[in-house]
Residue frames as a rotation matrix with the C-alpha (Angstrom) as fourth column:
UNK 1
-0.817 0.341 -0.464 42.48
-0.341 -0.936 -0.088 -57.13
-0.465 0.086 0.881 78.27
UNK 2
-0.602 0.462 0.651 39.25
0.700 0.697 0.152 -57.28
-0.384 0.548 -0.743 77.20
UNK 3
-0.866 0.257 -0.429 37.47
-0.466 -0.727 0.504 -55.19
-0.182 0.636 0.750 74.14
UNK 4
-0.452 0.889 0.065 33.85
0.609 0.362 -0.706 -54.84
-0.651 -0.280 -0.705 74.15
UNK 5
-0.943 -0.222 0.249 32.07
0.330 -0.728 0.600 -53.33
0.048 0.648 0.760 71.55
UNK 6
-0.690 0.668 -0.280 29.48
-0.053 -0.432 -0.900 -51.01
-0.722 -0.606 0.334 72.74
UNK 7
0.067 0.921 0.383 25.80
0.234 0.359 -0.904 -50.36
-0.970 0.150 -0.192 71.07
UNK 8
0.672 0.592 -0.445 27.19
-0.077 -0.542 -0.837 -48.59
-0.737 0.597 -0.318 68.45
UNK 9
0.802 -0.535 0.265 29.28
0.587 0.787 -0.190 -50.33
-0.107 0.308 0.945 65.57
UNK 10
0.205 -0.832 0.515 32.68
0.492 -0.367 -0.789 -49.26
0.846 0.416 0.334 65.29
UNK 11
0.172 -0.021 0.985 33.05
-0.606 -0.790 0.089 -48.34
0.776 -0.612 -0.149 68.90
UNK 12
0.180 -0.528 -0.830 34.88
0.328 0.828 -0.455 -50.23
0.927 -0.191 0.322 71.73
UNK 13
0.779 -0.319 0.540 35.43
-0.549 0.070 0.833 -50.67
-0.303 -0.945 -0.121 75.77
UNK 14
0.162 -0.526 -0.835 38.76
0.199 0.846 -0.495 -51.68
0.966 -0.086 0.242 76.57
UNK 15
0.801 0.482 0.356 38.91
-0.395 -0.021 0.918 -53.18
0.450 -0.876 0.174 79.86
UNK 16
-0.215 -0.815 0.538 42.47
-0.949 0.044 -0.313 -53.72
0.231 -0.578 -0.783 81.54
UNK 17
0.586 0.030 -0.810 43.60
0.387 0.868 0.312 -56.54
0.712 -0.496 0.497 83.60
UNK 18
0.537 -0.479 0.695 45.00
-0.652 -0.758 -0.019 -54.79
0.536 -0.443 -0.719 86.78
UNK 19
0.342 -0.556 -0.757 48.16
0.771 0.627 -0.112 -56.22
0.536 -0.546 0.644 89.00
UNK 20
0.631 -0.065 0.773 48.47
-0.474 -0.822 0.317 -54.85
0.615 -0.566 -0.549 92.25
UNK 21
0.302 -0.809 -0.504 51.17
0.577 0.576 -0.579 -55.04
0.758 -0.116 0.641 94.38
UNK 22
0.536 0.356 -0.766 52.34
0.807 -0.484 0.339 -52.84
-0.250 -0.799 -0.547 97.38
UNK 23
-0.881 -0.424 0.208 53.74
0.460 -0.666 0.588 -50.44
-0.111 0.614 0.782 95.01
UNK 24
0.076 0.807 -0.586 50.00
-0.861 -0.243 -0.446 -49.85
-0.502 0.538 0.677 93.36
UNK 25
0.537 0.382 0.752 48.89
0.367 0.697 -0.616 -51.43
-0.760 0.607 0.234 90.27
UNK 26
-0.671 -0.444 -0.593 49.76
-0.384 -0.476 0.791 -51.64
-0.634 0.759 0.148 86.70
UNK 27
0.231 0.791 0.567 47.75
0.162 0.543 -0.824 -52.49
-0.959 0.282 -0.002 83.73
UNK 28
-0.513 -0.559 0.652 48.33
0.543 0.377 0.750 -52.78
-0.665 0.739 0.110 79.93
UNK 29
-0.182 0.714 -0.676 46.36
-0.425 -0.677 -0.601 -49.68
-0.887 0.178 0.427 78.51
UNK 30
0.859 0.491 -0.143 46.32
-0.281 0.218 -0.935 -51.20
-0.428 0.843 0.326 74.89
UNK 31
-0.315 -0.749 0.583 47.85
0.165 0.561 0.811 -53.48
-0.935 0.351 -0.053 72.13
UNK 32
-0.188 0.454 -0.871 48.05
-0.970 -0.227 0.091 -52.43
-0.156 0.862 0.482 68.86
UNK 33
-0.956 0.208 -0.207 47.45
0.048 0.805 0.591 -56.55
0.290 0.555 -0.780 67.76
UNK 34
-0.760 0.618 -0.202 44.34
0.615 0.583 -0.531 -56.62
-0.211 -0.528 -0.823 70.03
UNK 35
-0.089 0.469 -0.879 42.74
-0.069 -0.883 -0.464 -53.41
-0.994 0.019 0.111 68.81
UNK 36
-0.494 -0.296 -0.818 43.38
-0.822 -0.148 0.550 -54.25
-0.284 0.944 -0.170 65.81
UNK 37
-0.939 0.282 -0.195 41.86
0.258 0.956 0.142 -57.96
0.226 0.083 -0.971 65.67
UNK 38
-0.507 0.780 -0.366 38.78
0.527 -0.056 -0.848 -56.15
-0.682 -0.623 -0.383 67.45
UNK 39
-0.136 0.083 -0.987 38.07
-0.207 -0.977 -0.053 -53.43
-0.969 0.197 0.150 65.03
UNK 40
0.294 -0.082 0.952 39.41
0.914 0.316 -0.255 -54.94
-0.280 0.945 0.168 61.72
UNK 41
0.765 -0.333 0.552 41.32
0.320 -0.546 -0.774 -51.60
0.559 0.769 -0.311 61.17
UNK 42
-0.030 -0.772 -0.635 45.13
0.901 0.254 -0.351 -51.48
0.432 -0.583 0.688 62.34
UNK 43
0.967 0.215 0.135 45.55
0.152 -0.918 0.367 -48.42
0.202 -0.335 -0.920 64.73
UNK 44
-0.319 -0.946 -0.059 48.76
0.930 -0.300 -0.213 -46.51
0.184 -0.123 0.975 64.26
UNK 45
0.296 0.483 -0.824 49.30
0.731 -0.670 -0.130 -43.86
-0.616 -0.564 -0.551 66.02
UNK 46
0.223 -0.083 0.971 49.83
0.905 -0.354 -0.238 -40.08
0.364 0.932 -0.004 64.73
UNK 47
-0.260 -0.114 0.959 49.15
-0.166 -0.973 -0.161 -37.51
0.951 -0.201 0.234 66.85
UNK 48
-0.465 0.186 -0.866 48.66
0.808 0.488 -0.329 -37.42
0.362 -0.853 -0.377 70.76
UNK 49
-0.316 -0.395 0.862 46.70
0.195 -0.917 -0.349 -35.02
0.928 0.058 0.367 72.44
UNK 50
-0.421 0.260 -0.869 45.96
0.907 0.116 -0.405 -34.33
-0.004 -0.959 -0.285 76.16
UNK 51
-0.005 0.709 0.706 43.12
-0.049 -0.705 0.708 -31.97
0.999 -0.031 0.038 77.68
UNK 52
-0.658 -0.496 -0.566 42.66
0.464 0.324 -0.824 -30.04
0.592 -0.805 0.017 81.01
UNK 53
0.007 0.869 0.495 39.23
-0.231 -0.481 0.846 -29.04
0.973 -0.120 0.197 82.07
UNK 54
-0.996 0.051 0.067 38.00
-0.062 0.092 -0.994 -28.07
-0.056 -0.994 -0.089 85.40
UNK 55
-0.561 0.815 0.145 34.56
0.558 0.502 -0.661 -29.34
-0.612 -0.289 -0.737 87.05
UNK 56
0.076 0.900 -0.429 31.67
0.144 -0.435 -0.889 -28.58
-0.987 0.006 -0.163 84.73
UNK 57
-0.422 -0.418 -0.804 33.64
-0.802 -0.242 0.546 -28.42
-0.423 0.875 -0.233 81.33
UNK 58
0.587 0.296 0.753 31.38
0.352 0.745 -0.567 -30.03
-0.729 0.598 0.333 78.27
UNK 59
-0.412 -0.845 -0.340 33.80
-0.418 -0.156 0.895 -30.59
-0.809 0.511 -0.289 75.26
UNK 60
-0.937 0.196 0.288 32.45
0.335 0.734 0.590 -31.56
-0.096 0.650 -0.754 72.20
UNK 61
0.682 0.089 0.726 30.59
0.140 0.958 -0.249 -32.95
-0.718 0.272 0.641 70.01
UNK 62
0.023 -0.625 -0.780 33.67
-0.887 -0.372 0.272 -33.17
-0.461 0.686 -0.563 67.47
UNK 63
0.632 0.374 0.679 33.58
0.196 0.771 -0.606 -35.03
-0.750 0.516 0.413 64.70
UNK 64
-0.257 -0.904 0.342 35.95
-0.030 0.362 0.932 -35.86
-0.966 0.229 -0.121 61.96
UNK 65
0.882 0.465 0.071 34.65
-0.175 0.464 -0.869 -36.28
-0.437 0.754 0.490 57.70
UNK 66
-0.204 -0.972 -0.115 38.47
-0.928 0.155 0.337 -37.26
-0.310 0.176 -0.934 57.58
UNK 67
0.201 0.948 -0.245 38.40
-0.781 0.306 0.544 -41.03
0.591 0.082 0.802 56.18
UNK 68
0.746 0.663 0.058 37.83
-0.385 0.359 0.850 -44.07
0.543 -0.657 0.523 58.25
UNK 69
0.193 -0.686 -0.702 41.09
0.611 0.644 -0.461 -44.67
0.768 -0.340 0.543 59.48
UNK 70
-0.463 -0.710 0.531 41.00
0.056 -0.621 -0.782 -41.91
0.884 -0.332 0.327 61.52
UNK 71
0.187 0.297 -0.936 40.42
0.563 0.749 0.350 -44.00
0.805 -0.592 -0.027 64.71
UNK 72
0.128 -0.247 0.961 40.39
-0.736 -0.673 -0.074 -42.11
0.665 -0.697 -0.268 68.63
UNK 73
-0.254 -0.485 -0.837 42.14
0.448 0.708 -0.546 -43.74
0.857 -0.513 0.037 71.63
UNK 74
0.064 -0.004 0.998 40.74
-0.447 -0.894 0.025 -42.07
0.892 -0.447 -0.058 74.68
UNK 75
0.021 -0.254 -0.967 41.49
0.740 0.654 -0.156 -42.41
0.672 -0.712 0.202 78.34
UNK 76
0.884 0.247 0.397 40.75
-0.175 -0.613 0.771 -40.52
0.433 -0.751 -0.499 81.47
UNK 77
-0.138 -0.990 -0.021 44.49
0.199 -0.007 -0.980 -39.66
0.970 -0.139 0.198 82.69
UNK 78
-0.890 0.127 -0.438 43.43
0.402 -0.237 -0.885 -37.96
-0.216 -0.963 0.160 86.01
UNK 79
-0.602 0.781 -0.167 39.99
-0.703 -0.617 -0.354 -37.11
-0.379 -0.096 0.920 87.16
UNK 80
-0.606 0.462 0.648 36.76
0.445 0.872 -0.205 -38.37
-0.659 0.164 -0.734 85.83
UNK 81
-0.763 0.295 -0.575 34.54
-0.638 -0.488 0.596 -37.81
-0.105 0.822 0.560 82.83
UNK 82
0.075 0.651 0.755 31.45
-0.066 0.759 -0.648 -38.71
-0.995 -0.001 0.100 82.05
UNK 83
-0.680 -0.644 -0.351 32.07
-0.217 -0.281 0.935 -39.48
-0.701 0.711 0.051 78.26
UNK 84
0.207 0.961 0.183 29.61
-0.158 0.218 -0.963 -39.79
-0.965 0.170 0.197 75.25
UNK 85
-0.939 -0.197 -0.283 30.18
-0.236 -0.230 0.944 -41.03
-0.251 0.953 0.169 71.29
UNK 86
0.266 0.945 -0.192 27.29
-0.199 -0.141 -0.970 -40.74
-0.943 0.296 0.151 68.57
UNK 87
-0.120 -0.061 0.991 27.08
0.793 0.595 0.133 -42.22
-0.597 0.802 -0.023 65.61
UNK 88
0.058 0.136 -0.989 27.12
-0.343 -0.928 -0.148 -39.00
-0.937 0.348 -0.008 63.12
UNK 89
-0.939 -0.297 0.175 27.58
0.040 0.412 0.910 -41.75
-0.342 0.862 -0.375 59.57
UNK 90
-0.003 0.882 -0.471 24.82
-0.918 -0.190 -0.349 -40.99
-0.397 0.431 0.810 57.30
UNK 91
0.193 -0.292 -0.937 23.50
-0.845 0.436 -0.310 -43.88
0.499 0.851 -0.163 56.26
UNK 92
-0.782 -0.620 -0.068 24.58
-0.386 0.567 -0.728 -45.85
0.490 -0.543 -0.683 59.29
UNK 93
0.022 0.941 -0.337 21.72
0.211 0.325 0.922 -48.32
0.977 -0.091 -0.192 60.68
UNK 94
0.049 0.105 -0.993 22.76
0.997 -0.065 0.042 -46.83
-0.060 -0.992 -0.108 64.48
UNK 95
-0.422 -0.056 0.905 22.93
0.294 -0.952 0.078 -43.17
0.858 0.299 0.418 62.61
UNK 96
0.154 0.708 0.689 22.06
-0.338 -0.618 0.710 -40.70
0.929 -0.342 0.144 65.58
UNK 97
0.736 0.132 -0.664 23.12
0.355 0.760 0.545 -43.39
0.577 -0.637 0.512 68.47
UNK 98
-0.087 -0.825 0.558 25.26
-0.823 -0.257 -0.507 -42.71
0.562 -0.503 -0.656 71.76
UNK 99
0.185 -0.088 -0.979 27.08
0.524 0.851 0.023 -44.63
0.831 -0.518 0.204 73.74
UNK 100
0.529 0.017 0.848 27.46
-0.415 -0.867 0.276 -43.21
0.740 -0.498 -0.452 77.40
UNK 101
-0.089 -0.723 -0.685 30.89
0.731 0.420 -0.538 -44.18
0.677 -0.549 0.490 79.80
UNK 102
0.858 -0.194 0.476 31.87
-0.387 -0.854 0.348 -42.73
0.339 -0.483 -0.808 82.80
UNK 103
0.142 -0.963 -0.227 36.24
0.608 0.266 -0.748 -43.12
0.781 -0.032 0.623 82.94
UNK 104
0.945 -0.323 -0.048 38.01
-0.096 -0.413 0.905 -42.39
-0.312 -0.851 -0.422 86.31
UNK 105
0.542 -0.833 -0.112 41.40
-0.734 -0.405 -0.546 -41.76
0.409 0.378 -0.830 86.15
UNK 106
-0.448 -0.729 0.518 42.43
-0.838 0.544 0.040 -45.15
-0.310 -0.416 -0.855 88.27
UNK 107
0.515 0.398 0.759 39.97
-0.103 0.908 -0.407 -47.87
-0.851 0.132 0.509 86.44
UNK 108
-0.355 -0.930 0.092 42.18
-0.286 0.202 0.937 -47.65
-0.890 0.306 -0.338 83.15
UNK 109
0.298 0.888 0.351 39.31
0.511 0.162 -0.844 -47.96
-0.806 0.431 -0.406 81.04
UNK 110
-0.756 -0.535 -0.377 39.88
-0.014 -0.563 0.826 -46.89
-0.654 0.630 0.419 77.32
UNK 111
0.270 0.902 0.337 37.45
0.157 0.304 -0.940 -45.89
-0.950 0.307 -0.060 74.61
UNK 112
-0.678 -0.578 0.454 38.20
0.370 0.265 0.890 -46.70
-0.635 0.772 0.034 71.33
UNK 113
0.607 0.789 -0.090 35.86
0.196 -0.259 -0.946 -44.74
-0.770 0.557 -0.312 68.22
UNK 114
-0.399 -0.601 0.693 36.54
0.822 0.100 0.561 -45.09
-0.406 0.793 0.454 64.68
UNK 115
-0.951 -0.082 0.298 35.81
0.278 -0.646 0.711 -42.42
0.134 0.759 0.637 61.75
UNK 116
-0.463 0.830 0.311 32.47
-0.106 -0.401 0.910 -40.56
0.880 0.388 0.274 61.82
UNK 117
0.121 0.338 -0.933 31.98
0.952 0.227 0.206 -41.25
0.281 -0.913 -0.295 65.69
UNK 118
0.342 -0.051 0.938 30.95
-0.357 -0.931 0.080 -37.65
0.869 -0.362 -0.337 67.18
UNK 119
-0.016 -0.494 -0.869 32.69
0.789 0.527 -0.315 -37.60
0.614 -0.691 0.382 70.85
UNK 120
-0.039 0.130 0.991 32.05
-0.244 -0.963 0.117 -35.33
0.969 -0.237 0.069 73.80
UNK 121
-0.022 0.343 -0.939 32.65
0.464 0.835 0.295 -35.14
0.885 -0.430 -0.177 77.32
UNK 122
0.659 0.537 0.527 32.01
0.124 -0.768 0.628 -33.77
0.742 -0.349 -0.573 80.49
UNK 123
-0.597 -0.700 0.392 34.64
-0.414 -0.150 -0.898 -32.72
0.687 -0.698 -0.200 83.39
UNK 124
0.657 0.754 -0.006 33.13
0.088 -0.070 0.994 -34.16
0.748 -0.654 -0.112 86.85
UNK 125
0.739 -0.130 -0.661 36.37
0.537 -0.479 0.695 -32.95
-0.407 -0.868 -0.285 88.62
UNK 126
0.894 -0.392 -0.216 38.83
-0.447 -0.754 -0.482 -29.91
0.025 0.528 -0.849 88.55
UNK 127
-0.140 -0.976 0.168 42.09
-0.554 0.218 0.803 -31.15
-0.820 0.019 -0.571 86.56
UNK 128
0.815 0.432 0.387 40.54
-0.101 0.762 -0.639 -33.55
-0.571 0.482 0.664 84.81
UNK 129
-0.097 -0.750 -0.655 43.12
-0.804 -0.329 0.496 -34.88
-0.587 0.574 -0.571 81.90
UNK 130
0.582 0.402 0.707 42.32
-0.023 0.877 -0.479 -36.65
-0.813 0.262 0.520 79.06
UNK 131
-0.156 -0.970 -0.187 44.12
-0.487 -0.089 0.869 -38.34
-0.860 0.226 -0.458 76.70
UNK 132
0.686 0.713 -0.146 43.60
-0.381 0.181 -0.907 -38.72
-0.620 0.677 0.396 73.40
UNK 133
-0.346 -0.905 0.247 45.66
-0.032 0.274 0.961 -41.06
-0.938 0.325 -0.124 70.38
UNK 134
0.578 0.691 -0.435 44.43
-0.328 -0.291 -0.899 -40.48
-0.747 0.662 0.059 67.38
UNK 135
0.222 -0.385 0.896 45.29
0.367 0.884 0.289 -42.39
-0.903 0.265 0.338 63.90
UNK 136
0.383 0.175 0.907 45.25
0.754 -0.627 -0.197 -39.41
0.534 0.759 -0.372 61.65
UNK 137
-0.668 -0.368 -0.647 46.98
0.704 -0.594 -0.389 -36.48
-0.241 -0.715 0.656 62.30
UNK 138
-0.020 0.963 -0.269 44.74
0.548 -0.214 -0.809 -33.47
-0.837 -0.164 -0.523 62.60
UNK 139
-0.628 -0.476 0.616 43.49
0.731 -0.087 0.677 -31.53
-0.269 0.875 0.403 59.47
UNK 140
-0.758 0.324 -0.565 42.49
-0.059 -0.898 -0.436 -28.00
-0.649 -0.297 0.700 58.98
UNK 141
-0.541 0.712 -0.447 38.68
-0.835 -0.395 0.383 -27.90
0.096 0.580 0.809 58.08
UNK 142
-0.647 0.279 -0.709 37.85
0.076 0.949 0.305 -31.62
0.758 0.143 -0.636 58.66
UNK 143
-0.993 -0.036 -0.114 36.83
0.086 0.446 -0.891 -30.95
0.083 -0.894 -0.440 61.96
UNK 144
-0.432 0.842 0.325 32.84
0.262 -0.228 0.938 -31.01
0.863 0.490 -0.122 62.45
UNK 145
-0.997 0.080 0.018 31.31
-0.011 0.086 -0.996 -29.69
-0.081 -0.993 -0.085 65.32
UNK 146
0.090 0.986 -0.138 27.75
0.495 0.076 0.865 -30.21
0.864 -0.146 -0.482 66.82
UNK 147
0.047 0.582 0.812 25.59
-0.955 -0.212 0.207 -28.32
0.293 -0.785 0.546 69.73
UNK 148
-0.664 0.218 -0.715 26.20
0.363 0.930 -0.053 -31.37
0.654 -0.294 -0.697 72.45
UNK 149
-0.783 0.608 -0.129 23.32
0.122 -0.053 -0.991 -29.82
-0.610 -0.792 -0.033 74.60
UNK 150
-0.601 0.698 -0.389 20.96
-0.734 -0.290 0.614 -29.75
0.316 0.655 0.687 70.92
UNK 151
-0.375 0.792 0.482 17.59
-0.720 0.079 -0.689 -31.45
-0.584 -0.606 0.540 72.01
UNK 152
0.588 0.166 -0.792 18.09
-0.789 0.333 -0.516 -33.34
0.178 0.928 0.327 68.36
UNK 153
-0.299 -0.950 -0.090 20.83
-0.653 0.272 -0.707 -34.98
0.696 -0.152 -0.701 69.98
UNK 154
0.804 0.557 0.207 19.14
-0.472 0.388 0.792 -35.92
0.361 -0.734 0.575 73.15
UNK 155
-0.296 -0.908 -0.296 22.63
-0.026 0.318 -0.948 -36.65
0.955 -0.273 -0.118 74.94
UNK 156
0.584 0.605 -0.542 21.85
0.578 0.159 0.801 -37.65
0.570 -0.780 -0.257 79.00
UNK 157
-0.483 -0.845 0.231 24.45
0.200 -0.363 -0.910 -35.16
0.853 -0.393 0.345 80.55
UNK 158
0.535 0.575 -0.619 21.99
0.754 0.005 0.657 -34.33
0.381 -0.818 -0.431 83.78
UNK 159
-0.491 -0.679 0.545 23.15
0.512 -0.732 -0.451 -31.07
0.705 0.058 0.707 84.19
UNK 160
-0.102 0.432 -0.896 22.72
0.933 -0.271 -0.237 -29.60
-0.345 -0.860 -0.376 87.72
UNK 161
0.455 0.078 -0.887 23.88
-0.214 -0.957 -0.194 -26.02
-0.864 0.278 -0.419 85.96
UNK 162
0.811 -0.331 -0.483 24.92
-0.577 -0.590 -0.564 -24.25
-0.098 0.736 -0.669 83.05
UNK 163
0.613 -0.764 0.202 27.97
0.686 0.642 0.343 -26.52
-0.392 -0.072 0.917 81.87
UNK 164
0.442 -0.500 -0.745 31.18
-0.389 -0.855 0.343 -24.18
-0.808 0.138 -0.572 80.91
UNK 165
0.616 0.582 0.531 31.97
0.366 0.386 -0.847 -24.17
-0.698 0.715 0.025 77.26
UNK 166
-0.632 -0.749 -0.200 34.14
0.510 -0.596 0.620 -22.99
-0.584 0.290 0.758 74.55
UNK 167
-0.244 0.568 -0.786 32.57
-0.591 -0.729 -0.344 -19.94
-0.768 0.381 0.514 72.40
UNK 168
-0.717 -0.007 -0.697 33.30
-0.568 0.586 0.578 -22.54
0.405 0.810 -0.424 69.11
UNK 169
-0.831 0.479 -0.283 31.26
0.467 0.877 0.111 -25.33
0.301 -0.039 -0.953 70.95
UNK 170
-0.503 0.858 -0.102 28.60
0.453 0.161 -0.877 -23.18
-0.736 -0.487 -0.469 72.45
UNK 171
0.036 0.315 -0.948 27.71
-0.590 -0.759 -0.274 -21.84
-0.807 0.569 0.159 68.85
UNK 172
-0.900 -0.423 0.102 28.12
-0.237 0.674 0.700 -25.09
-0.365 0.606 -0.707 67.32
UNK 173
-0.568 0.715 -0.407 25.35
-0.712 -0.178 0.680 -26.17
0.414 0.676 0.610 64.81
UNK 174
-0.045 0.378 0.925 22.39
-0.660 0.684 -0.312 -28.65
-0.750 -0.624 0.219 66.22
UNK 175
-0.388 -0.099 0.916 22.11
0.149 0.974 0.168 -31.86
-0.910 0.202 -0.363 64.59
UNK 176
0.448 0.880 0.157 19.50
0.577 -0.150 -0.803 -31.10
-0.683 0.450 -0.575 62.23
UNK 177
0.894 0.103 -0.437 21.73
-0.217 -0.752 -0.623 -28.39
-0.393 0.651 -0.649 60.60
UNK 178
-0.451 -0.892 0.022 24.76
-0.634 0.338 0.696 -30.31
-0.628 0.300 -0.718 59.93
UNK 179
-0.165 0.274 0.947 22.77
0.492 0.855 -0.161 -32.79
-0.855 0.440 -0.276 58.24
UNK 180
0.964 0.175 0.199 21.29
0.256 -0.421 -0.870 -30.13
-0.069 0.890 -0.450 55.37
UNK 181
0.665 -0.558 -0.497 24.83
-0.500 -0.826 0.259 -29.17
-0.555 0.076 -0.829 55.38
UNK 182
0.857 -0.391 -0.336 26.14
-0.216 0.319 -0.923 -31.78
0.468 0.863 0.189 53.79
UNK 183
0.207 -0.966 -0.157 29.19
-0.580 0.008 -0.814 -32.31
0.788 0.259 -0.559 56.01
UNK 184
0.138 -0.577 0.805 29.00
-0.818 0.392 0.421 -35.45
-0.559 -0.717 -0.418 57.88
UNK 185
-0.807 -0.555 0.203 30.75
-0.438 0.792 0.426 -38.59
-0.397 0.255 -0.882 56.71
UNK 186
0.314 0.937 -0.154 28.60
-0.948 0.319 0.010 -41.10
0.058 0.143 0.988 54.95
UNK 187
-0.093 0.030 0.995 28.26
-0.784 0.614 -0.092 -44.57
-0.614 -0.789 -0.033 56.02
UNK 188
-0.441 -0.128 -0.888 29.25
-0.854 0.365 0.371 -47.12
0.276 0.922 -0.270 53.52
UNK 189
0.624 0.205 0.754 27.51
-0.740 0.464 0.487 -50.71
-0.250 -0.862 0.441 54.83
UNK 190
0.675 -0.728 -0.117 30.00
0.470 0.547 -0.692 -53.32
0.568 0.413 0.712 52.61
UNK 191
-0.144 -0.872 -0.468 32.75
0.784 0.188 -0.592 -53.36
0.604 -0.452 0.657 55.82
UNK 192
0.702 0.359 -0.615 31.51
0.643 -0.690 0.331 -49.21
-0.306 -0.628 -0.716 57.20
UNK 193
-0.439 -0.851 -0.289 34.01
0.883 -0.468 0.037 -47.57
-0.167 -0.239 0.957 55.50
UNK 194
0.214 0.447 -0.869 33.33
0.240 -0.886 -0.396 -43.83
-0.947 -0.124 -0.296 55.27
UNK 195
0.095 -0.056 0.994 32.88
0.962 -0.253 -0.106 -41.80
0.257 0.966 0.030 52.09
UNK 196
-0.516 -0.283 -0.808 33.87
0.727 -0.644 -0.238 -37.98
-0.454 -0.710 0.538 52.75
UNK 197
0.735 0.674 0.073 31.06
0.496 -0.460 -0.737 -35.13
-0.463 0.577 -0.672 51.40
């Protein structure tokens, strides 16, 4: 396996090794040593959860001010996504940054985002299923949401139409107003750990 860490610190590609055979393939989705050696923070799971969105479904931006251990494992299960994290740490010298994947449900790709990483993604077929491990279990109020179509954001989704939405996310605040709020995470730079508002 190999673990790549994308433009924005605290954020990771892992990339399988696939063995095919006339069965199919198989492939080692993750090791908690290797994630762990990559990162510098051990990932144990907590909680698992799994999403099912048909074509056109934008999820997100959600965001954690839980603190920094509270690491996401994601993986396109079936279907494809085009997937996006943002840096949301105040304070952080990539503060505002996205990384942008697109996971199919047979490349085995995984995306790894510690604490204070906003995360959002798009369906691009019906079923989709993503899967999500998370190192924290979840905690009422922590969650932060953002507008992922806010123009502060600049996210590249290339939307042919209207994307389909939950009421919570299409009423979510735009960048700009989470920030006077006071309730994302703050970027520590001595290691990144997070400080919660």
């Amino acid at each position: 396996m190999r673990i790549d860490e994308t433009g924005i610190p605290g954020t990771y590609r892992l990339l399988p090794e696939r063995f095919e055979d006339e069965r199919g393939h198989f492939y080692e989705a993750a090791r908690h040593s290797e994630l762990t050696a990559a990162t510098g923070l051990p990932f144990e799971v907590r909680q698992v959860n799994n999403s099912v969105s048909r074509r056109g479904v934008l999820r997100g931006v959600h965001c954690n001010d839980v603190p920094a251990d509270a690491g996401k494992l994601v993986t396109c299960v079936r279907g494809s996504i085009l997937d996006v994290m943002v840096d949301l740490r105040q304070g952080s010298p990539s503060f505002g940054r996205y990384a942008v994947n697109r996971l199919d449900a047979g490349d085995g790709i995984a995306l790894y985002m510690s604490g204070g990483i906003g995360h959002a993604f798009l369906a691009l077929e019906d079923g989709t299923c993503v899967n999500y491990l998370l190192s924290a279990e979840y905690v009422p109020g922590a969650m932060v949401d953002l507008d992922a179509l806010d123009p502060g954001l600049g996210l590249p989704w290339e939307l042919a139409k209207p994307p389909v939405r939950s009421a919570k996310d299409a009423a979510a605040p735009s960048l700009a107003e989470v920030v006077a709020s006071g309730r994302l995470p703050r970027y520590v730079p001595t290691g990144g750990e997070l400080i919660r508002p």
